[in-house]
Each structure stands twice: as C-alpha cells, then as structure tokens.
DRENDO-1510 file (C-alpha; in Angstrom, 1 decimal, always signed):
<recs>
REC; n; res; u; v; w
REC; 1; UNK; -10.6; +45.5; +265.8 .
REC; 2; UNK; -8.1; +47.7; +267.3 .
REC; 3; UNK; -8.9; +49.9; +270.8 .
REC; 4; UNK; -7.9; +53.2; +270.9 .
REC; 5; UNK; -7.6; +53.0; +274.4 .
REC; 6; UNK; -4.3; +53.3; +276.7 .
REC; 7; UNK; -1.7; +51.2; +275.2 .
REC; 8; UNK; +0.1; +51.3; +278.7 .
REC; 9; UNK; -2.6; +48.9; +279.8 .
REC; 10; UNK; -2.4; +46.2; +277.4 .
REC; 11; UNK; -0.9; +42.9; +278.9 .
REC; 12; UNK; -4.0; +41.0; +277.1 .
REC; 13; UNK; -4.9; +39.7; +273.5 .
REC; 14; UNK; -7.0; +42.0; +270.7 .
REC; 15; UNK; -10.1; +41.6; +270.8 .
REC; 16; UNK; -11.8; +39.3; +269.0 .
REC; 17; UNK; -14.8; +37.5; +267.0 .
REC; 18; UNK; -15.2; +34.3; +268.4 .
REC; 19; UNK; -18.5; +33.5; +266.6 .
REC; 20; UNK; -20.8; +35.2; +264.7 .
REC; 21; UNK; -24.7; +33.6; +264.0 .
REC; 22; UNK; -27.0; +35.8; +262.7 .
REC; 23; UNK; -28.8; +36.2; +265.5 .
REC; 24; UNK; -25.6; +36.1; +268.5 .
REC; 25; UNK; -21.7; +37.2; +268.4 .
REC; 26; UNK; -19.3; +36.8; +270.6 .
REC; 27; UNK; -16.6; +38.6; +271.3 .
REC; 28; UNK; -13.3; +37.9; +273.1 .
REC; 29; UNK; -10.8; +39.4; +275.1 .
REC; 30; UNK; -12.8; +42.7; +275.3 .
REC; 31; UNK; -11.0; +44.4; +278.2 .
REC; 32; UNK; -7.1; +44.8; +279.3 .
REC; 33; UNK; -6.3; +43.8; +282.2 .
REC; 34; UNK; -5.8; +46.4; +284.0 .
REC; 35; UNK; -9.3; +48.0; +283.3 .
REC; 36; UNK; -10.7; +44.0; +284.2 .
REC; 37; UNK; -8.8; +44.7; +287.7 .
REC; 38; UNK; -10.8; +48.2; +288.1 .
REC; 39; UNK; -14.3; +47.2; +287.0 .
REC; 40; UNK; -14.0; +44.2; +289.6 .
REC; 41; UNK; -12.7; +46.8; +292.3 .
REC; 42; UNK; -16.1; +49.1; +290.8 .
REC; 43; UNK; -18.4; +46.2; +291.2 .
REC; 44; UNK; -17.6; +45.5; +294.6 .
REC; 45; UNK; -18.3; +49.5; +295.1 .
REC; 46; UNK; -21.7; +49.0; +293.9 .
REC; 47; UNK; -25.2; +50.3; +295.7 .
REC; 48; UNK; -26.9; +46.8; +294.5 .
REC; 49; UNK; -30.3; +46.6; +295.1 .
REC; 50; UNK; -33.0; +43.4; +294.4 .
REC; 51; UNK; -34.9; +43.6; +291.1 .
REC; 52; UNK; -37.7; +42.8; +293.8 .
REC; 53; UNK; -37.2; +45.9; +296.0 .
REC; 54; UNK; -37.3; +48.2; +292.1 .
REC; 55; UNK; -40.5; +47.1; +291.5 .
REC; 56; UNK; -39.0; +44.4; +288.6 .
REC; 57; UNK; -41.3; +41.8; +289.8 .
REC; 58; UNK; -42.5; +39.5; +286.6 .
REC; 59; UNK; -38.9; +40.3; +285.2 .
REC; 60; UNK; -37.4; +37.4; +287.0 .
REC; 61; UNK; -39.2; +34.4; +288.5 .
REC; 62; UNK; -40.3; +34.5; +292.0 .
REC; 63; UNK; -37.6; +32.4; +293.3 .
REC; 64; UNK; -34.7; +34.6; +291.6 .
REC; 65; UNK; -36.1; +38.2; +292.7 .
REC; 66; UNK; -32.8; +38.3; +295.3 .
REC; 67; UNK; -30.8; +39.0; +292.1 .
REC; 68; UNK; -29.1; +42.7; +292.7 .
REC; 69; UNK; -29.0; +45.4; +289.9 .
REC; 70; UNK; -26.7; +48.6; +289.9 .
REC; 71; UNK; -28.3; +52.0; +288.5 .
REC; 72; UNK; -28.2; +52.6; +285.0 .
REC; 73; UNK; -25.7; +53.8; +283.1 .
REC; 74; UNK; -26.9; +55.4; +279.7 .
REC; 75; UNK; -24.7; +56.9; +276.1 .
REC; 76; UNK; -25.8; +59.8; +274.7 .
REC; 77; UNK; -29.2; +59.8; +277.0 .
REC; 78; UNK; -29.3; +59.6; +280.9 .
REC; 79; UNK; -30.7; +57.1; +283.1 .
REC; 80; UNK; -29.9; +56.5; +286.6 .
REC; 81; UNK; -26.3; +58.5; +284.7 .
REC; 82; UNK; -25.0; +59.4; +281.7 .
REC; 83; UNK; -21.7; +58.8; +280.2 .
REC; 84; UNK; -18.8; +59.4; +280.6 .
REC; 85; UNK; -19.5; +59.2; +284.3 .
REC; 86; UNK; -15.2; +58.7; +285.5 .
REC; 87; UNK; -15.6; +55.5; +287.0 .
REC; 88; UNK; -14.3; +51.9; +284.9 .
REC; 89; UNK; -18.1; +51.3; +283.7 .
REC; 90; UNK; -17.0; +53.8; +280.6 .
REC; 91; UNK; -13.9; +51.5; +279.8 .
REC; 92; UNK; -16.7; +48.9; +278.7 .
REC; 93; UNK; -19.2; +50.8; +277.3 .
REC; 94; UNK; -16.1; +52.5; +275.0 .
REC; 95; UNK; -15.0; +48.9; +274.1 .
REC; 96; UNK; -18.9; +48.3; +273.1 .
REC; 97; UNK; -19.0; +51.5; +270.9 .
REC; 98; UNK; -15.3; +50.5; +269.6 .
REC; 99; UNK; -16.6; +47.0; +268.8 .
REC; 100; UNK; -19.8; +48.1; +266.9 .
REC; 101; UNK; -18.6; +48.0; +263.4 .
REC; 102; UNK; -18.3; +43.9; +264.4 .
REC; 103; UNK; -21.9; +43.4; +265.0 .
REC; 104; UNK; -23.1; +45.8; +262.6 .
REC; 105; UNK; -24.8; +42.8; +260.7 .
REC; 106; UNK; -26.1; +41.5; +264.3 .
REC; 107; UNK; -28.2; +44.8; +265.4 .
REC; 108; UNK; -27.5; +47.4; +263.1 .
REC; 109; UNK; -25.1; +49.9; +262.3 .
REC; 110; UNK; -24.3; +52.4; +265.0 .
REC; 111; UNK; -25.7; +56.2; +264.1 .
REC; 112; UNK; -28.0; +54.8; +261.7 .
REC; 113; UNK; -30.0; +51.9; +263.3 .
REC; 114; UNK; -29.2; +52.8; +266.7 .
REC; 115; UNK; -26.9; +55.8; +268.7 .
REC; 116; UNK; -28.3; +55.3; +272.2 .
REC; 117; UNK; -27.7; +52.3; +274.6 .
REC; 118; UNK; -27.3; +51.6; +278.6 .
REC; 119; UNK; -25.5; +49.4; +280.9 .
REC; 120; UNK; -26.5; +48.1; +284.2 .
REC; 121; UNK; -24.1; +46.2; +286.7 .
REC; 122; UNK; -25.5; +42.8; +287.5 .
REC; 123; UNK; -24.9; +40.2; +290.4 .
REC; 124; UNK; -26.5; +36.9; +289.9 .
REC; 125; UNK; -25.4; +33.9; +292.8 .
REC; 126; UNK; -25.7; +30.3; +293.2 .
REC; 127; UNK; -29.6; +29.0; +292.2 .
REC; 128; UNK; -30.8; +32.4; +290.6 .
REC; 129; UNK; -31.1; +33.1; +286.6 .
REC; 130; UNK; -33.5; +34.8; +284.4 .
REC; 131; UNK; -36.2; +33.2; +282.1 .
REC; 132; UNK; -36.8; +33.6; +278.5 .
REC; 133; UNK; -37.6; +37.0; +277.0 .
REC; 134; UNK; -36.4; +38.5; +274.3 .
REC; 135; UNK; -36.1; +43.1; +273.6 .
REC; 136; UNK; -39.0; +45.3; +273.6 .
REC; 137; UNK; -40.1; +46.9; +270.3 .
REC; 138; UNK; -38.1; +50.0; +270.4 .
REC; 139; UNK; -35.1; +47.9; +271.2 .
REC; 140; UNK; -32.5; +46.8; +268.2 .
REC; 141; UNK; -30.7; +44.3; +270.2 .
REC; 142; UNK; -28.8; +43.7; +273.7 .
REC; 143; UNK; -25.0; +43.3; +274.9 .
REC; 144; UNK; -23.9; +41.7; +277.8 .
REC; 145; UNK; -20.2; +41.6; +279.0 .
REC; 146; UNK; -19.0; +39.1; +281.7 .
REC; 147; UNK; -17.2; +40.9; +284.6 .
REC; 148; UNK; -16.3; +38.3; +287.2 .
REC; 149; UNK; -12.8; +37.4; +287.1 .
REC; 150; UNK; -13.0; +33.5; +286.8 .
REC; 151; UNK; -15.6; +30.9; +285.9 .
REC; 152; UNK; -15.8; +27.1; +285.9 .
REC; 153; UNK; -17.8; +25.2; +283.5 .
REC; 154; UNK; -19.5; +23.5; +286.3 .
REC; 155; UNK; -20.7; +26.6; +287.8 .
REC; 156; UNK; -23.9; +27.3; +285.3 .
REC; 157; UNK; -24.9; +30.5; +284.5 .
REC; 158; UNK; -24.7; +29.7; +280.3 .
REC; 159; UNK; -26.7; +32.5; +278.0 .
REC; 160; UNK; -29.5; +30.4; +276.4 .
REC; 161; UNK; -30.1; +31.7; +272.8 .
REC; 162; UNK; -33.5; +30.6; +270.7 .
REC; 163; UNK; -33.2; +31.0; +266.7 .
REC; 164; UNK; -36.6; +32.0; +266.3 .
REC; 165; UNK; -36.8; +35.3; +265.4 .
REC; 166; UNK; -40.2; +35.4; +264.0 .
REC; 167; UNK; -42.2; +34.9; +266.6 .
REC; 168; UNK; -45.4; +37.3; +266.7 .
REC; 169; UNK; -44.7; +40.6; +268.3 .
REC; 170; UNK; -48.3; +41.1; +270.1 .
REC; 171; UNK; -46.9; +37.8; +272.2 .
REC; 172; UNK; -44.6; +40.4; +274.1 .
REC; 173; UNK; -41.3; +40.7; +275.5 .
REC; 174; UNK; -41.4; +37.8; +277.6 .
REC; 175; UNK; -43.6; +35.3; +275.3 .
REC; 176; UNK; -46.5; +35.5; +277.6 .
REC; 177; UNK; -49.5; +37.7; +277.3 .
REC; 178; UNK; -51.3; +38.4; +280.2 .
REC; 179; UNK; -55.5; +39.2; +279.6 .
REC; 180; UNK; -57.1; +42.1; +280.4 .
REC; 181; UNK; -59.6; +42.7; +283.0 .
REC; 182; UNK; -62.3; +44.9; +283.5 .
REC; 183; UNK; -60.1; +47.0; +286.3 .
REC; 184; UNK; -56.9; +46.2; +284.2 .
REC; 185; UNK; -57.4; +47.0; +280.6 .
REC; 186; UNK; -54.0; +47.4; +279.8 .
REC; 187; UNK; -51.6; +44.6; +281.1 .
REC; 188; UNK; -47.7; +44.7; +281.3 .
REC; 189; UNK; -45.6; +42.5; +279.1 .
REC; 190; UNK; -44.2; +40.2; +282.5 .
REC; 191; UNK; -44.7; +36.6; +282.8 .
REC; 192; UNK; -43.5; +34.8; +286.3 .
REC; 193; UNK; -46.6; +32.5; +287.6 .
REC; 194; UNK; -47.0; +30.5; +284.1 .
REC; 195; UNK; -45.3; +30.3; +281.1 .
REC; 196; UNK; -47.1; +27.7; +279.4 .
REC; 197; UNK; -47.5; +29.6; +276.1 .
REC; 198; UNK; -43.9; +30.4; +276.0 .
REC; 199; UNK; -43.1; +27.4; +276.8 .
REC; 200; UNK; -45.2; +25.4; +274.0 .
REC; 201; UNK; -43.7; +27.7; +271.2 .
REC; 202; UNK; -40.1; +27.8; +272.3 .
REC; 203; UNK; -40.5; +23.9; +272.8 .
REC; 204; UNK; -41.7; +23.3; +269.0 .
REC; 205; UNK; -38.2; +23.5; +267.5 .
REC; 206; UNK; -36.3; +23.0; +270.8 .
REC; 207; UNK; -33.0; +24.0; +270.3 .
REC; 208; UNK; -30.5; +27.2; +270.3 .
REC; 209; UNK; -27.1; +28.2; +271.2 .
REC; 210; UNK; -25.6; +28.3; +274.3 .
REC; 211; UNK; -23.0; +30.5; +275.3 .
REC; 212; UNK; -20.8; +30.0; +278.3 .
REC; 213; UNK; -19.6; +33.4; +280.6 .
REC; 214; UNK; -16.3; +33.6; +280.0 .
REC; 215; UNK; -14.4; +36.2; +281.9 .
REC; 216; UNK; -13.6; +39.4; +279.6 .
REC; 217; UNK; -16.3; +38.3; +277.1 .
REC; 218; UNK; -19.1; +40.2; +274.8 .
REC; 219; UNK; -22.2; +38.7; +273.9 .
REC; 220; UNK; -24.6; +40.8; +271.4 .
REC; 221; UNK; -27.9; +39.1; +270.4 .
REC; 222; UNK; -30.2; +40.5; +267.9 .
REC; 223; UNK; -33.8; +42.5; +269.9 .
REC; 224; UNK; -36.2; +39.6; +268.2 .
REC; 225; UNK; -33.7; +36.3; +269.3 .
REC; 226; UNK; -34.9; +34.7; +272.6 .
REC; 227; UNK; -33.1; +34.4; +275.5 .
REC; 228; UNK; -32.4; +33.5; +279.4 .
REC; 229; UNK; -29.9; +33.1; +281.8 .
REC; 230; UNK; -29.3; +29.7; +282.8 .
REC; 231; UNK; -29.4; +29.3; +287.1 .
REC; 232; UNK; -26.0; +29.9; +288.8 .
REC; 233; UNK; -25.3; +26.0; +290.3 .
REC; 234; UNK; -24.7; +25.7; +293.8 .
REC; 235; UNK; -21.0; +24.5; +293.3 .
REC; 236; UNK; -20.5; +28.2; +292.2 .
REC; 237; UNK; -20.2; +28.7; +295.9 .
REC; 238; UNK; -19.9; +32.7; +296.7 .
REC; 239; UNK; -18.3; +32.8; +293.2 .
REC; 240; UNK; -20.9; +35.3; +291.4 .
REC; 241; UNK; -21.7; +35.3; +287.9 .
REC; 242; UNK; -21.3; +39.6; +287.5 .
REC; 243; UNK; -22.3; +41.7; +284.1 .
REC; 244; UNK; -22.8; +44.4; +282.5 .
REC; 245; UNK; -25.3; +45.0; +280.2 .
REC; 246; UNK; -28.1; +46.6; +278.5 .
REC; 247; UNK; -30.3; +47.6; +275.4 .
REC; 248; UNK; -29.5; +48.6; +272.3 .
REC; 249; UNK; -32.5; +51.7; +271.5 .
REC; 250; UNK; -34.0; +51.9; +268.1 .
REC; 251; UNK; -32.7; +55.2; +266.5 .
REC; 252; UNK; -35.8; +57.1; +265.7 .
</recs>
C-alpha cells in the first residue's frame, strides 16, 4: 500500500500486512510520525467521558465502567461529527480508507459491502478491559488502531480474537441473551452480571489469536469473529493503552 498523504511527513516505514487470518489482519506502521506526534497531542485534548456516565452499562463489566470514551467520529454519516472534522483523527481514518483494498477479503470491499464507518477515541488504564462480544448485525466488521506511543509486553491489554464465526446470531452481540419479562418484553443485547452461556460456548474449542497493541498498528476483525480486550496490568502504571476505533456499517 502506498499513502497519498504528505510525503514531507514520512520519517517511518510503508505500511504494511503483518498477518492476514480470515477472520483478523494486521497492519503495520499505519501512521508517519509526525501525524503519531499530533493524534497523541489530540488525545490528550480530548472531552473523555466514562462509558458508565453514557449510559454504556452492560458494554463493559462493572468493574471496568471507569474506561473513558471520546465522541464519535463518523465517514460519510455523522455522529457525535462527521468527517473531515480538521483535527489528526481524519489522518487515521484516511489511512483506514487508504488501507481498505488490504482487508477487502476480511470485511468486504469498500462501496460495495460497506461505505460508512466511525471512530471513537478510547483510554483504557491499568486493571480495565472489555469482555467478549463480537458486531451487531448491521455491522460488516470493526478496526481498531493503537495510539499510545509505547507499549511493553508486560503491560496487557492484548486483543483476544475467537475463530468461531458461526455462532448463532439470535445469541447476540455479546453471546448472552437476556429473557424477557412481563414489564420487559424486549431485552437489550448486554451481558455484565453473568456470562455463563458465553462462556460455555467460547470454552468448547478454547483457543484464538492474540494480538498484542503495538504502537502505530491496525487491527480489522471480521463483524461475526469474537472478541475482548484483555485488562491493562498494573505494571502499566499511568501508561494507558489509547485507540481509535469503530464499526464497519453494512452498505444497504
């Protein structure tokens, strides 16, 4: 892949296909530096809130509801914004539109499987992650690009990825179906007091990919894969593990 972006800022490598599974690629060396430098300067610029204080409880578990989200950053359809919004969060969602011919086999190809997607800044510290889910129905696949500037191997925070990709639909985004009652006939896909059913069908094969958050790195994993966010250790100290990411939408 070649970017077409500003040549005067390239002190850093192509970009990349590190591995490609049919279900997960990875790709490398995603931003130049200079653009790195600014997003980390735009993350630290950020009106964070807790996915607890949006009203995102059942998304994470109890004990990681301090994780802080930006607003939402949407291509070709508006969220919280729409692009291009002249701040460094378009220099990575042009890199993802750049790379799309790469993970064409991953998600689909871009204006005929899919044209929209969105971004969303992430900060997640020391003993927070995110359990397994996998993308809602109208969803081809999500991206996620590692922001922070350094990482250690001992600092957690991997991307857990499942193979199994045929798992009933009616079980939900997050593997776990709550029941209805007579005051709550329709229920929302969130699990985050038990998981038990998720866990019993993820723990028949018991095994996946991991992924570790390397610094300037791309992760795209197909809508039907499984996946969480392994917890931040402790001896990340204030080092935070910081995204961007979001969904791929189903072109309709």
């Amino acid at each position: 892949m070649v970017s077409t972006r500003n040549a005067a800022a390239v002190m850093s490598r192509t970009p990349s296909v590190t591995v490609q599974e049919s279900y997960f690629i990875v790709i490398d060396d995603v931003l130049p530096d200079l653009e790195r430098d600014s997003l980390w300067n735009y993350f630290q610029l950020q009106p964070f809130q807790r996915v607890d204080a949006l009203g995102m409880q059942g998304q994470w578990p109890l004990e990681d509801s301090g994780v802080l989200r930006g607003p939402t950053v949407g291509w070709e359809q508006a969220w919280d914004a729409q692009y291009p919004t002249k701040s460094p969060i378009d220099d990575v969602m042009r890199a993802v539109v750049e790379a799309a011919p790469a993970f064409a086999a991953t998600i689909g190809e871009r204006g005929r499987d899919w044209t929209v997607f969105n971004a969303c800044a992430t900060l997640t510290a020391a003993g927070q992650g995110r359990l397994w889910h996998r993308d809602g129905d109208d969803d081809r696949g999500s991206w996620v690009y590692y922001a922070h500037p350094e990482w250690n191997i001992e600092w957690g925070g991997e991307l857990f990825i499942a193979p199994d990709t045929e798992l009933p639909a009616e079980l939900g985004v997050y593997l776990h179906r709550l029941r209805p009652m007579d005051d709550r006939p329709t229920v929302p896909w969130k699990s985050h007091l038990d998981n038990a059913d998720a866990s019993r069908m993820l723990m028949e094969r018991g095994m996946g990919s991991f992924v570790l958050p390397k610094p300037n790195r791309l992760v795209v994993v197909k809508g039907s894969a499984p996946r969480s966010l392994a917890k931040v250790r402790l001896s990340a100290g204030r080092h935070v593990h910081a995204t961007l990411g979001g969904v791929f939408k189903q072109r309709r």
